[in-house]
C-alpha positions as a printed Julia matrix, in Angstrom:
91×3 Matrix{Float64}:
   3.27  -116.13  19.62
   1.54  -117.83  16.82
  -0.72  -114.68  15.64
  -0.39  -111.39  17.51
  -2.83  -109.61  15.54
  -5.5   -112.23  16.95
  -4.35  -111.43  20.83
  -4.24  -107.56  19.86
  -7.62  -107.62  18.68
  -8.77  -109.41  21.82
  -6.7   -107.14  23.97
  -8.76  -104.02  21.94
  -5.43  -102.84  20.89
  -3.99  -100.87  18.0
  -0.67  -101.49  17.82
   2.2   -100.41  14.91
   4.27  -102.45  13.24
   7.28  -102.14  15.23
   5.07  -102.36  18.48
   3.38  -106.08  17.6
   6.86  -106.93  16.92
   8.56  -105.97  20.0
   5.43  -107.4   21.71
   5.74  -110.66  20.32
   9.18  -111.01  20.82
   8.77  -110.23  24.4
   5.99  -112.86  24.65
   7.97  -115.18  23.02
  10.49  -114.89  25.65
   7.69  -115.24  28.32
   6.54  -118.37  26.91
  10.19  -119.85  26.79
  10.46  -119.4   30.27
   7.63  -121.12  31.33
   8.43  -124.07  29.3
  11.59  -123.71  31.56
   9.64  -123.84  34.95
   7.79  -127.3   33.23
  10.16  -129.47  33.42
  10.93  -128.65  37.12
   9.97  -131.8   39.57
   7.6   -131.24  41.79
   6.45  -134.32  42.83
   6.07  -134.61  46.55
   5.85  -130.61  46.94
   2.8   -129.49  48.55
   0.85  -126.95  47.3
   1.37  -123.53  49.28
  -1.61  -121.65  49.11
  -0.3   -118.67  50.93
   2.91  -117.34  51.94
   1.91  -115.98  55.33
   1.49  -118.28  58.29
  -1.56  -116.96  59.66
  -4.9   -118.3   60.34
  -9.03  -117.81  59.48
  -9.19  -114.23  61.83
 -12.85  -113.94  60.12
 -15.27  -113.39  63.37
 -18.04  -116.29  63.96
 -21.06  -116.52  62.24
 -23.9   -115.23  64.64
 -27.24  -114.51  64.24
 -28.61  -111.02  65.42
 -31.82  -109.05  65.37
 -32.76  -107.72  62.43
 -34.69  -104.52  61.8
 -38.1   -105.08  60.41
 -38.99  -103.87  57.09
 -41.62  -101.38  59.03
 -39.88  -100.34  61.43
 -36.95   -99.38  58.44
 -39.64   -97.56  56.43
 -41.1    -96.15  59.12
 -38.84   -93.14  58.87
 -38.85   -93.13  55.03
 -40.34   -89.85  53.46
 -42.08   -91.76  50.6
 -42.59   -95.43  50.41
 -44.97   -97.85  47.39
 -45.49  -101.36  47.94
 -43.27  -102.01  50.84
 -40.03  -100.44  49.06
 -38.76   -96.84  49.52
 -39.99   -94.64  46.64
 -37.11   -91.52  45.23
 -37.8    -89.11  42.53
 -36.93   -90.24  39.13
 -33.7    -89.51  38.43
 -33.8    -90.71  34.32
 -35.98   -89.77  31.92
């Protein structure tokens, strides 16, 4: 790592000595390993975007009835301006 005080200072960290050294040596080691996995080929691989074979099991889209905004307020205690009114809860 070129400057671990600047990513310990973005990280909101307050690290010793010893600690920013161990850290950067273990980042150092991160970042040698990833310049490992770039020189893999991977041309003609296609992207996997998910491990699991499964498909979309979202439900359809479907339009329903909606609840008027009078009939909603209707049962309100206290309402202003179309909008349920509470007590204030900050001063």
């Amino acid at each position: 790592m070129n400057n671990i005080k600047d990513y310990e200072a973005m990280a909101k960290l307050d690290l010793s000595d010893g600690e920013r050294g161990r850290v950067s040596g273990r980042a150092g080691e991160l970042i040698e390993s990833f310049k490992k996995l770039e020189n893999i080929d991977v041309s003609g691989v296609e992207p996997l975007v998910s491990v699991l074979d499964i498909q979309n099991v979202l439900r359809e889209d479907v339009c329903v009835k909606t609840i008027s905004r009078e009939e909603l307020l209707s049962n309100a205690p206290e309402q202003y301006d179309g909008y349920f009114q509470a007590p204030k809860t900050l001063e």
